[in-house]
PDB file of N, CA, C and O in Angstrom:
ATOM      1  N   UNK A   1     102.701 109.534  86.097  1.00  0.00           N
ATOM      2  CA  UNK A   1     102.387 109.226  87.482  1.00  0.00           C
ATOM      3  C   UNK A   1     101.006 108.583  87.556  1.00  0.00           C
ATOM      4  O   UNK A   1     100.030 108.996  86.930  1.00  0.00           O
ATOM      5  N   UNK A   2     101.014 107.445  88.448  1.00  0.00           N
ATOM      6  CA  UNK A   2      99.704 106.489  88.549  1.00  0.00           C
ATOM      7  C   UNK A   2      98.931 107.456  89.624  1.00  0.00           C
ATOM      8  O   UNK A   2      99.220 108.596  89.988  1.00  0.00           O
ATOM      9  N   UNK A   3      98.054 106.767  89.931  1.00  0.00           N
ATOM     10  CA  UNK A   3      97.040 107.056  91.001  1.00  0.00           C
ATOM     11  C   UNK A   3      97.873 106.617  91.963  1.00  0.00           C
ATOM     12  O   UNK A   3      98.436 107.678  92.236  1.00  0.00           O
ATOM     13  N   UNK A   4      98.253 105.977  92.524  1.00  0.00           N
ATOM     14  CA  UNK A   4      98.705 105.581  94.157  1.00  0.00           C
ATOM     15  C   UNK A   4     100.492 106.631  94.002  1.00  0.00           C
ATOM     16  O   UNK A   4     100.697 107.279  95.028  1.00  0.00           O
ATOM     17  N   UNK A   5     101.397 106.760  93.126  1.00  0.00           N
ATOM     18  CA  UNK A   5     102.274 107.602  92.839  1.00  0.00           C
ATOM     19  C   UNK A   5     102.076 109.198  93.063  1.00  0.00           C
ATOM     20  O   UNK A   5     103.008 109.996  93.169  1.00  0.00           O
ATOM     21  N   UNK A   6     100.900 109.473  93.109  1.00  0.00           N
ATOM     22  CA  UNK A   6     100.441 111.116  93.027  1.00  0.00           C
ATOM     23  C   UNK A   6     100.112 111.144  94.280  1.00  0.00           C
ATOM     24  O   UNK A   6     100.291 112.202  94.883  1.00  0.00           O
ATOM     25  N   UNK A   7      99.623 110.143  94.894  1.00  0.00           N
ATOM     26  CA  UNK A   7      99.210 110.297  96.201  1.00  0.00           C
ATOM     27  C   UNK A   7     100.013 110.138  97.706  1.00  0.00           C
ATOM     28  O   UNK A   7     100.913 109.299  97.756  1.00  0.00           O
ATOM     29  N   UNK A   8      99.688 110.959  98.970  1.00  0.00           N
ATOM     30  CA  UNK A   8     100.414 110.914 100.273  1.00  0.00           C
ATOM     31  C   UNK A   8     100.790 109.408 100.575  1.00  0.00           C
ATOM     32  O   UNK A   8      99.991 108.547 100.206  1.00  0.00           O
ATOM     33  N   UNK A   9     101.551 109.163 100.998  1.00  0.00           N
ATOM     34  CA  UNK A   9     101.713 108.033 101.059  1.00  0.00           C
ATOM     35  C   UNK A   9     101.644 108.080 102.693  1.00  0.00           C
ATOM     36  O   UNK A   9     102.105 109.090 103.226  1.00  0.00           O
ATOM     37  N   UNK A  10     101.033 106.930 103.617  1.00  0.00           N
ATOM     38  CA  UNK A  10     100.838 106.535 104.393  1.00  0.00           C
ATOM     39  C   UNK A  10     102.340 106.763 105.508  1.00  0.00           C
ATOM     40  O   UNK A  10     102.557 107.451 106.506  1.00  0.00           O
ATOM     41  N   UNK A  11     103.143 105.783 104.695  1.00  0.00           N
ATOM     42  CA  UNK A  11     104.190 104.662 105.235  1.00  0.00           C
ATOM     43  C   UNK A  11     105.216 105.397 104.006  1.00  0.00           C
ATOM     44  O   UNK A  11     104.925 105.739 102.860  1.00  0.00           O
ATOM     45  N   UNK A  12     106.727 105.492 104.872  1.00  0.00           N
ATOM     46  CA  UNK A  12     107.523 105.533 103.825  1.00  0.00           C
ATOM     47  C   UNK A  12     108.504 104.233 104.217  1.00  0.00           C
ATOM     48  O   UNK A  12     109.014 104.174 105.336  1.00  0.00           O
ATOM     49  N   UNK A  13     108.734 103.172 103.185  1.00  0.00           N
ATOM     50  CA  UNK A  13     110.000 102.055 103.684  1.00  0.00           C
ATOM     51  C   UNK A  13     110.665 102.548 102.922  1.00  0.00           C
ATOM     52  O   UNK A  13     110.165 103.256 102.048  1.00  0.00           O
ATOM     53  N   UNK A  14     112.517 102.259 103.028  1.00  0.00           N
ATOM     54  CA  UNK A  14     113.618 102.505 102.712  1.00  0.00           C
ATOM     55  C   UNK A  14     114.065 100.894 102.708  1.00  0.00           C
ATOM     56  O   UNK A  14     113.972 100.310 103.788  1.00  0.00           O
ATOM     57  N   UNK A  15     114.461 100.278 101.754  1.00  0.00           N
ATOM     58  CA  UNK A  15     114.731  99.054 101.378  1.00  0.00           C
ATOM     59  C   UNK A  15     115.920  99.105 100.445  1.00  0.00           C
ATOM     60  O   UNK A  15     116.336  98.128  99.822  1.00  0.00           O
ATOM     61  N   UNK A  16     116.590 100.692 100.386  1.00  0.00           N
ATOM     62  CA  UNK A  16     117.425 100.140  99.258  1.00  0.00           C
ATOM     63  C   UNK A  16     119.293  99.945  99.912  1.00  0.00           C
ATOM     64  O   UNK A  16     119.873 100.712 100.680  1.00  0.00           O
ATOM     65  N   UNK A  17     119.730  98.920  99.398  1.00  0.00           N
ATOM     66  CA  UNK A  17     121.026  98.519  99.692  1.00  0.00           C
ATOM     67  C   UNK A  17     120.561  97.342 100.545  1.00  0.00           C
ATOM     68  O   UNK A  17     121.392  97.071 101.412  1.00  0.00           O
ATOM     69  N   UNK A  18     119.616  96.660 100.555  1.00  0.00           N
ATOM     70  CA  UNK A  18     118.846  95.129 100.612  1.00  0.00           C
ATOM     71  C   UNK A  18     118.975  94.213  99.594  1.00  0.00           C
ATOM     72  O   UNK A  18     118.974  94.586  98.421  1.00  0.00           O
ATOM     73  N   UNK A  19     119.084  93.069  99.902  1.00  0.00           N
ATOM     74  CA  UNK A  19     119.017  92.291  98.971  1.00  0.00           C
ATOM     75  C   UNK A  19     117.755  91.249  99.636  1.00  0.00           C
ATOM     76  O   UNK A  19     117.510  91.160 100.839  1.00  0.00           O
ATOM     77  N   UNK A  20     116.971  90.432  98.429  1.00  0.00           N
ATOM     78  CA  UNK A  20     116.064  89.255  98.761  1.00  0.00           C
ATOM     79  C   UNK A  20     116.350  88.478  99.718  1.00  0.00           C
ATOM     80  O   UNK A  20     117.543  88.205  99.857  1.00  0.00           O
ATOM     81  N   UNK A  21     115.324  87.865 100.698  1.00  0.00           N
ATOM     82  CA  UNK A  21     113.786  88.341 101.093  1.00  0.00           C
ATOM     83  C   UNK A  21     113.889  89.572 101.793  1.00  0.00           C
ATOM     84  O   UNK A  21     112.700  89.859 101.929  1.00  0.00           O
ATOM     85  N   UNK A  22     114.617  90.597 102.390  1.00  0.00           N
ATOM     86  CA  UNK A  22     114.542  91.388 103.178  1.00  0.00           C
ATOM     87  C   UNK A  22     113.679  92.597 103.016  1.00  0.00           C
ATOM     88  O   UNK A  22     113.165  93.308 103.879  1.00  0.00           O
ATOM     89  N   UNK A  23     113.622  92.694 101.236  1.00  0.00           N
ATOM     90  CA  UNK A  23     112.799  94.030 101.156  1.00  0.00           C
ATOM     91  C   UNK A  23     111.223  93.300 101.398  1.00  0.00           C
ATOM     92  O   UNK A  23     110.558  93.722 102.344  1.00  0.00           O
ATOM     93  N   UNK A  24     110.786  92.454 100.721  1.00  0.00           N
ATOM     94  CA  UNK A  24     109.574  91.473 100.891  1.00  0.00           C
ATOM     95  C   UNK A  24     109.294  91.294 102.272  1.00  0.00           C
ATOM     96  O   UNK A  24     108.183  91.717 102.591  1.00  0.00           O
ATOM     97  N   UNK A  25     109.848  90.883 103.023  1.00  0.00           N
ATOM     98  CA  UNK A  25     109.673  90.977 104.683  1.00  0.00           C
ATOM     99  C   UNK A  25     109.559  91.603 105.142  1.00  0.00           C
ATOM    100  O   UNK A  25     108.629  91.629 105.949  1.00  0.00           O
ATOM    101  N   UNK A  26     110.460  92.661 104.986  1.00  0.00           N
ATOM    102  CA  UNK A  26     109.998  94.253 106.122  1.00  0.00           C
ATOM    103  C   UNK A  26     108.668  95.321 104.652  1.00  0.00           C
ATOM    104  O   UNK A  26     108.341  96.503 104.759  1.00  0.00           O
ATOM    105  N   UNK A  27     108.365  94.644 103.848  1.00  0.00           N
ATOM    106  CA  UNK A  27     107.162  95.062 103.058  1.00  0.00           C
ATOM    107  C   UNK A  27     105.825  94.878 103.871  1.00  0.00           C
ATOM    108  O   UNK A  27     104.989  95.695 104.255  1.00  0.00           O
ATOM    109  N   UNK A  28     105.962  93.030 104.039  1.00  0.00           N
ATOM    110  CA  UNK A  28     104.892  92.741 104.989  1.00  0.00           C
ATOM    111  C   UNK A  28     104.893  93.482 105.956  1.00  0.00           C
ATOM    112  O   UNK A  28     104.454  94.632 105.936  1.00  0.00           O
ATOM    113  N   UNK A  29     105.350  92.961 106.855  1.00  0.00           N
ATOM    114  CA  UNK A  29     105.612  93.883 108.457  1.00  0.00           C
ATOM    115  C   UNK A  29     104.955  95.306 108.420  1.00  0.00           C
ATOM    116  O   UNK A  29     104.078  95.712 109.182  1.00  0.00           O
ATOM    117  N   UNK A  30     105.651  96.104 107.204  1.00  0.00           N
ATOM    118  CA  UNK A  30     105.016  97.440 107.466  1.00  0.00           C
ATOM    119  C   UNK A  30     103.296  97.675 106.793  1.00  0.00           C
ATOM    120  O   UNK A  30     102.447  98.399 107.314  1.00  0.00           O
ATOM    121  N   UNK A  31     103.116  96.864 105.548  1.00  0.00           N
ATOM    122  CA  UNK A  31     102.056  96.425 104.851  1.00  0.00           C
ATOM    123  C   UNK A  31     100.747  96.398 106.215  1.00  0.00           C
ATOM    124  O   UNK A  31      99.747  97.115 106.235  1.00  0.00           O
ATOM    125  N   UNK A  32     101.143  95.350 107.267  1.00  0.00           N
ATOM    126  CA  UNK A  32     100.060  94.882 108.411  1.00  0.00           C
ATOM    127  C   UNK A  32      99.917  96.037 109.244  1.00  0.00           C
ATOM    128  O   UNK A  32      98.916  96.035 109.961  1.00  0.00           O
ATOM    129  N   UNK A  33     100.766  97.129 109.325  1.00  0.00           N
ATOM    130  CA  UNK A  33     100.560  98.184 110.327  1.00  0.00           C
ATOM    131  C   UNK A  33      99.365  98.986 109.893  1.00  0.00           C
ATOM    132  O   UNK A  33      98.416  99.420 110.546  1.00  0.00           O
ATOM    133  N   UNK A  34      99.694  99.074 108.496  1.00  0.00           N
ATOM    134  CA  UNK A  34      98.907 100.364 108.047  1.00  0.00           C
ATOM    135  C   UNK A  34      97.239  99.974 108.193  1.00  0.00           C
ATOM    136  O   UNK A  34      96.740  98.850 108.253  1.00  0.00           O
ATOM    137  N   UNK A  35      96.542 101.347 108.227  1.00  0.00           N
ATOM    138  CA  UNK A  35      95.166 101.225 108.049  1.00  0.00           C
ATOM    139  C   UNK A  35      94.401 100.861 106.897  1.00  0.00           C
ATOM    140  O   UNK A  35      94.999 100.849 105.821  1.00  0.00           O
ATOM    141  N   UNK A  36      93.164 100.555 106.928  1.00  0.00           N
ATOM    142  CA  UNK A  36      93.024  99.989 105.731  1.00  0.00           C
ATOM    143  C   UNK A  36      92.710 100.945 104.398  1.00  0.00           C
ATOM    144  O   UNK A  36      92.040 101.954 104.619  1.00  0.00           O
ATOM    145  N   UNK A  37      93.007 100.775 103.473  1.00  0.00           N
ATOM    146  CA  UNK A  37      93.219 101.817 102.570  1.00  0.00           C
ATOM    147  C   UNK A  37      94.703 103.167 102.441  1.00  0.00           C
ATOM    148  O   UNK A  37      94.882 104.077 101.631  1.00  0.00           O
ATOM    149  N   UNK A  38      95.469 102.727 103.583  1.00  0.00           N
ATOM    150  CA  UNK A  38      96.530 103.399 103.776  1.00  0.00           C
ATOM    151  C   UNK A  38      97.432 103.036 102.205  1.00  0.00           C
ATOM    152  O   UNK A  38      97.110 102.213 101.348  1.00  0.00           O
ATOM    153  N   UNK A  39      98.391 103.779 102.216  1.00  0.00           N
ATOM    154  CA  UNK A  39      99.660 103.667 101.314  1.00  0.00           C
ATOM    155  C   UNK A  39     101.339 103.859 101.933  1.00  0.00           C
ATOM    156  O   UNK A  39     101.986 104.742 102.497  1.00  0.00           O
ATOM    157  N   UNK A  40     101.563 102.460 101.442  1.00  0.00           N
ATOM    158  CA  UNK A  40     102.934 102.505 101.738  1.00  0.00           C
ATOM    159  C   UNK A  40     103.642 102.447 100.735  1.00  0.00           C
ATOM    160  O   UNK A  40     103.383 101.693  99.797  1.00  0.00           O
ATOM    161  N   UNK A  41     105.217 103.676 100.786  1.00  0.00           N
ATOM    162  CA  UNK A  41     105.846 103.801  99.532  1.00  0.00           C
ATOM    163  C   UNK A  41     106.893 102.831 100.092  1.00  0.00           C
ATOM    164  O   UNK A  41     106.955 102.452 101.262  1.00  0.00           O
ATOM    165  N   UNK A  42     107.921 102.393  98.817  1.00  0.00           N
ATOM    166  CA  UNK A  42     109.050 101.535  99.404  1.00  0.00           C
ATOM    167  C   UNK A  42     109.903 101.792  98.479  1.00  0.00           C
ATOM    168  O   UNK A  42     109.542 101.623  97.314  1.00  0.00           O
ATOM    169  N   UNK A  43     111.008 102.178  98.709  1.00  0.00           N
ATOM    170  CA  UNK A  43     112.163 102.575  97.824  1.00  0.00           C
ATOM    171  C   UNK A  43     113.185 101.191  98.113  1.00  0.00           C
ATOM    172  O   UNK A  43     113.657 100.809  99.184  1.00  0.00           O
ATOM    173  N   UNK A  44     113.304 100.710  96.977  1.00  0.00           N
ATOM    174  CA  UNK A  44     114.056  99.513  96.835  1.00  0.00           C
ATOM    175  C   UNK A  44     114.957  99.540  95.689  1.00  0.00           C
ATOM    176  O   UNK A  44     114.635 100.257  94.742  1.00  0.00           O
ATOM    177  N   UNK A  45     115.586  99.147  95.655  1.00  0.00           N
ATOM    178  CA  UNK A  45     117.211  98.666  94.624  1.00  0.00           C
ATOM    179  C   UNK A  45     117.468  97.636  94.299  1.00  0.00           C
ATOM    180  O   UNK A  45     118.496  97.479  93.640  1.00  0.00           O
ATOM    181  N   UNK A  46     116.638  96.517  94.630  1.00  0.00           N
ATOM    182  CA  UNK A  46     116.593  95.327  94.537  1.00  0.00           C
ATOM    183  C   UNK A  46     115.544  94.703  93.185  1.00  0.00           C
ATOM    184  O   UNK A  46     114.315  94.660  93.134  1.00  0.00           O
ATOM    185  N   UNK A  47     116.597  94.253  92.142  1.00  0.00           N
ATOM    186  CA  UNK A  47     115.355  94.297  91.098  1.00  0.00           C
ATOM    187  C   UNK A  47     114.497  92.658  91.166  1.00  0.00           C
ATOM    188  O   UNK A  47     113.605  92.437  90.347  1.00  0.00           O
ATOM    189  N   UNK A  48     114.695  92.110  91.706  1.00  0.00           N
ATOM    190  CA  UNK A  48     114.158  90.508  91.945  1.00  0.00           C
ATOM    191  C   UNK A  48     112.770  91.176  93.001  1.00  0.00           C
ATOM    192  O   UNK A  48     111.577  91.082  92.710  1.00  0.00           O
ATOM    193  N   UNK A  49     113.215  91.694  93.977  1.00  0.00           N
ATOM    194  CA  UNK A  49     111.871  92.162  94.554  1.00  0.00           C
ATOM    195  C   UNK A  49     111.132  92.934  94.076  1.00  0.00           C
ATOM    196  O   UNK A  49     109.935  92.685  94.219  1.00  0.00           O
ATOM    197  N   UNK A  50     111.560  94.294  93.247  1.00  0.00           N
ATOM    198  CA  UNK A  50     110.790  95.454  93.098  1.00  0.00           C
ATOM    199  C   UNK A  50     109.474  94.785  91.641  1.00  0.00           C
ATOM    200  O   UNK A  50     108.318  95.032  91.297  1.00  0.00           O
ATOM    201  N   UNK A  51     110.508  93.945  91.255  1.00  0.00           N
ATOM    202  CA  UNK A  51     109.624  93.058  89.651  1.00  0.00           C
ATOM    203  C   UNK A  51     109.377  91.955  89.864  1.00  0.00           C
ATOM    204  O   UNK A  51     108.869  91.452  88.862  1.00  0.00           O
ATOM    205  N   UNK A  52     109.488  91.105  90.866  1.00  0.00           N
ATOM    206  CA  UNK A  52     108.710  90.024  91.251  1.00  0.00           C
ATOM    207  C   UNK A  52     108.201  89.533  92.662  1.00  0.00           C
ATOM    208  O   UNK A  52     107.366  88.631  92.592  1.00  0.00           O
ATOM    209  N   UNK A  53     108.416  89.796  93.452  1.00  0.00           N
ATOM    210  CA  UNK A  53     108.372  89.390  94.528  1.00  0.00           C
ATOM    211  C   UNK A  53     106.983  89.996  95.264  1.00  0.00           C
ATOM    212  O   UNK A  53     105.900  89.502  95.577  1.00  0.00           O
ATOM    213  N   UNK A  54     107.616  91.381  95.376  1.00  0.00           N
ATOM    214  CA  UNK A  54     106.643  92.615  95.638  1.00  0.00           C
ATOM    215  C   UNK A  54     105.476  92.381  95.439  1.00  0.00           C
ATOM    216  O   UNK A  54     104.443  92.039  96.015  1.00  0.00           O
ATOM    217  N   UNK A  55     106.040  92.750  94.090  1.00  0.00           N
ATOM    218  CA  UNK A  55     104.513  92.577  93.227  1.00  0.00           C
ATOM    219  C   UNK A  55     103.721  91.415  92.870  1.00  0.00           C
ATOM    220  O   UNK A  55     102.580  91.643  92.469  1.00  0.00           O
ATOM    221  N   UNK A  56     104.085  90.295  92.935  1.00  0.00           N
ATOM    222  CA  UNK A  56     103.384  88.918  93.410  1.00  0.00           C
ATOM    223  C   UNK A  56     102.557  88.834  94.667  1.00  0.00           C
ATOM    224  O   UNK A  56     101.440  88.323  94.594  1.00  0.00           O
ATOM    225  N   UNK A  57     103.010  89.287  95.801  1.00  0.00           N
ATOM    226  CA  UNK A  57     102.470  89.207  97.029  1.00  0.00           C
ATOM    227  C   UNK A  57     101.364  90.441  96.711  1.00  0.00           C
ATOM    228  O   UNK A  57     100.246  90.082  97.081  1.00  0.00           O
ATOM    229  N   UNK A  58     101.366  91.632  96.198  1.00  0.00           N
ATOM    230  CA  UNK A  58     100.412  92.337  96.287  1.00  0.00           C
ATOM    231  C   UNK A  58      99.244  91.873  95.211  1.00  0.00           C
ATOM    232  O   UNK A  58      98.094  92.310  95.185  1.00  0.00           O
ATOM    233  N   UNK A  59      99.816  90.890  94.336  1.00  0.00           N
ATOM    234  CA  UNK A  59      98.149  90.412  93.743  1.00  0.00           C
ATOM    235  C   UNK A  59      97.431  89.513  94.767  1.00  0.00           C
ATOM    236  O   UNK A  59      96.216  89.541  94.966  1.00  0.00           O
ATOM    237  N   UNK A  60      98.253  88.764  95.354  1.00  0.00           N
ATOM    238  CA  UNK A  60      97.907  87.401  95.823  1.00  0.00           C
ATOM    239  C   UNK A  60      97.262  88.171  96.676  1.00  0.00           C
ATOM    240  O   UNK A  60      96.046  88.013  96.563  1.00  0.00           O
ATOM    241  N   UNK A  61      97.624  89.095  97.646  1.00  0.00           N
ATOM    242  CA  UNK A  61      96.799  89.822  98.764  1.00  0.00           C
ATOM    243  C   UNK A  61      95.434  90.167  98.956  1.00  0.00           C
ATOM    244  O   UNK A  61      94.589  90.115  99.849  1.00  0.00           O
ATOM    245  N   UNK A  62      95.624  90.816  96.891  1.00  0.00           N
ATOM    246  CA  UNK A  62      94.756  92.173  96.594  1.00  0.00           C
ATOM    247  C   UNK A  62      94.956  93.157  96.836  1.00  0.00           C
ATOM    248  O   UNK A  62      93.939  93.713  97.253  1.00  0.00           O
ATOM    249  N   UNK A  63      95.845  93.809  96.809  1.00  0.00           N
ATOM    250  CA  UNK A  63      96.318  94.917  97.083  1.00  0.00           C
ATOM    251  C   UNK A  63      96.230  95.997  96.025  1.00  0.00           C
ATOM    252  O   UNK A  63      96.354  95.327  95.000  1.00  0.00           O
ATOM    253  N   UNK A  64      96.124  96.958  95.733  1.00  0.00           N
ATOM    254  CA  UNK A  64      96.949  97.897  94.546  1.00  0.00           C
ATOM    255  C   UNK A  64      98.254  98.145  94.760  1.00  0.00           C
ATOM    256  O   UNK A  64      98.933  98.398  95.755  1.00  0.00           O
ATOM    257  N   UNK A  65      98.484  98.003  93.461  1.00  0.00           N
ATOM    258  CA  UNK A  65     100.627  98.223  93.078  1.00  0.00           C
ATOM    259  C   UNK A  65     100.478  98.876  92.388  1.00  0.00           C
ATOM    260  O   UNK A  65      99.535  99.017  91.609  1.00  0.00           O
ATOM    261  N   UNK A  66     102.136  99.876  92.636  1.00  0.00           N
ATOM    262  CA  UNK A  66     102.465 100.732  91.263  1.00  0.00           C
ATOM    263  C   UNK A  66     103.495 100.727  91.526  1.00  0.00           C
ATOM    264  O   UNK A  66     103.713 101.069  92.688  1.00  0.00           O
ATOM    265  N   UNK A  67     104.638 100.381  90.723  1.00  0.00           N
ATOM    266  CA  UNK A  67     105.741 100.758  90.355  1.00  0.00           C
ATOM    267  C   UNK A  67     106.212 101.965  89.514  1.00  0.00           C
ATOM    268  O   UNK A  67     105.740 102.359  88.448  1.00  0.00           O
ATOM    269  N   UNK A  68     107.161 102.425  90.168  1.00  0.00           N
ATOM    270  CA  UNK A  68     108.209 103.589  89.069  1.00  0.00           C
ATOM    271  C   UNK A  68     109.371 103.199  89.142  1.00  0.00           C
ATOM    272  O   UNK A  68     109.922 102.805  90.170  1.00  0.00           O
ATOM    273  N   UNK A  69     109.811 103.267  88.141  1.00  0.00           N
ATOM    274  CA  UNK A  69     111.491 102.859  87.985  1.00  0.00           C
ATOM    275  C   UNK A  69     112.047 104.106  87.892  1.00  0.00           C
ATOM    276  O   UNK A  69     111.388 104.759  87.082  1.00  0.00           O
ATOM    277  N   UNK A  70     112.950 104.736  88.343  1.00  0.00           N
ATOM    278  CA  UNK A  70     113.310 105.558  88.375  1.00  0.00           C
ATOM    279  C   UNK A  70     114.774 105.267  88.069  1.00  0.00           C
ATOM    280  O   UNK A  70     115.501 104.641  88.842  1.00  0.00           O
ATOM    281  N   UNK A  71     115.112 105.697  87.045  1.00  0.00           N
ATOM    282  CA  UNK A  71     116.125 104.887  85.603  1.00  0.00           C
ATOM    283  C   UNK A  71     117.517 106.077  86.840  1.00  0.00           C
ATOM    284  O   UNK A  71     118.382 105.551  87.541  1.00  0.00           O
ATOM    285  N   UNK A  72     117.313 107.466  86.743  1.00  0.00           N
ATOM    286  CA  UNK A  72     118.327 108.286  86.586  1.00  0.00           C
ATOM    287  C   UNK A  72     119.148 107.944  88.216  1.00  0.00           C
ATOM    288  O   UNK A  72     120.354 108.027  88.446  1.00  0.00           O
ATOM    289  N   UNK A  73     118.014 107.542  89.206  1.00  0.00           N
ATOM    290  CA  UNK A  73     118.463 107.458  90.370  1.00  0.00           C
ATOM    291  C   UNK A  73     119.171 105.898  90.801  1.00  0.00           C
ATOM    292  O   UNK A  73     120.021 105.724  91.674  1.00  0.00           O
ATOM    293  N   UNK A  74     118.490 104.749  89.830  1.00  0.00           N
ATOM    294  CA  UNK A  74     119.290 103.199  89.963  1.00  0.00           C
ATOM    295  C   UNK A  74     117.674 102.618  91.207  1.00  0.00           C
ATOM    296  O   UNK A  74     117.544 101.419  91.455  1.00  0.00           O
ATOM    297  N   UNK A  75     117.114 103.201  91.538  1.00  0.00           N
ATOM    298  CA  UNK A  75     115.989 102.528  92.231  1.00  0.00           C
ATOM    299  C   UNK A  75     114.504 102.781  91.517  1.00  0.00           C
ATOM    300  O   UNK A  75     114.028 103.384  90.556  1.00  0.00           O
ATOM    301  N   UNK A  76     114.115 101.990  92.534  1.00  0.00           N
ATOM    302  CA  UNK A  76     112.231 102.137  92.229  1.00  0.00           C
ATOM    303  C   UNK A  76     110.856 102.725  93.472  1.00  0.00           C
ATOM    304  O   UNK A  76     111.017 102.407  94.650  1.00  0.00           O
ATOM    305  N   UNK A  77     110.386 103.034  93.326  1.00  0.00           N
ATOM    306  CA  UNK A  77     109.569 103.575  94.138  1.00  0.00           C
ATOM    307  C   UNK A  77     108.413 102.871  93.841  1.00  0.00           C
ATOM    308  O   UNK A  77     107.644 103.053  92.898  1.00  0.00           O
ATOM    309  N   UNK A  78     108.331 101.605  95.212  1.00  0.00           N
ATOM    310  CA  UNK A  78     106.544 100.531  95.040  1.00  0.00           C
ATOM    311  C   UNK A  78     105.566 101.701  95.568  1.00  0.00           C
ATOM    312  O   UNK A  78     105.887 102.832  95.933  1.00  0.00           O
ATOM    313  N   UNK A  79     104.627 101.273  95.524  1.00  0.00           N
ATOM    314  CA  UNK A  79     103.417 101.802  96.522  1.00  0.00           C
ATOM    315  C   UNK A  79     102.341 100.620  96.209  1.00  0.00           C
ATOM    316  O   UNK A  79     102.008 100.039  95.176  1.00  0.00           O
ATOM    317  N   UNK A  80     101.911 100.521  97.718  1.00  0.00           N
ATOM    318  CA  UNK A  80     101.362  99.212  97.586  1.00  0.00           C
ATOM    319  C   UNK A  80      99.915  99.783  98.431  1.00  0.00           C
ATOM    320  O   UNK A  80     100.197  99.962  99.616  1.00  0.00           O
ATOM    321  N   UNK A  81      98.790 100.034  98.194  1.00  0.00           N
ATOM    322  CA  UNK A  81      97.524 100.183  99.076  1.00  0.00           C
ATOM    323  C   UNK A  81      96.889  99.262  99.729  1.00  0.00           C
ATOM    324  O   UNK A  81      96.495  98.461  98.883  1.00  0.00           O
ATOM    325  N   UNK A  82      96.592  98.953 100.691  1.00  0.00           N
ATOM    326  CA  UNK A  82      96.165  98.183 101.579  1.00  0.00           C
ATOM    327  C   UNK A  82      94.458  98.131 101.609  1.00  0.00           C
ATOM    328  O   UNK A  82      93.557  98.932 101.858  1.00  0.00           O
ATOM    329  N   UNK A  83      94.566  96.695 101.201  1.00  0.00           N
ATOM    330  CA  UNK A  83      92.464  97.318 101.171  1.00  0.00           C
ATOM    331  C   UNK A  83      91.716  96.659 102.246  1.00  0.00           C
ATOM    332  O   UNK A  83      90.515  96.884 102.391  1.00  0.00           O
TER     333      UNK A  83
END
């Protein structure tokens, strides 16, 4: 478990049974609500977003990312911090 994984998370999104752009879009959307330094988790199923998309927009931002793949369940759990 990372640092942003151990921690409360702000925001919980539910993205899974989405397909591209939808998890990326309602990422943003909820991304702009939060406060600054908040954490939003996002449970997604979508592997084009959870390994590229996502996580592209959160460098370009500056954001902190962490991914978990979570092999046994078929999804991933982002957390993305807002700075």
């Amino acid at each position: 478990m990372g640092e942003l994984s151990s921690s409360t998370p702000t925001e919980t999104l539910d993205v899974l049974g989405r397909v591209c752009p939808y998890p990326l879009v309602l990422a943003k959307k909820a991304v702009e609500k939060l406060p600054s330094g908040g954490v939003l988790k996002i449970l997604c199923d979508a592997p084009a977003s959870a390994e590229d998309s996502i996580p592209r927009y959160c460098e370009k931002q500056g954001f902190k990312f962490e991914s978990v793949k979570l092999e046994d369940k078929g999804y991933w759990e982002l957390y993305i911090q807002k700075s």
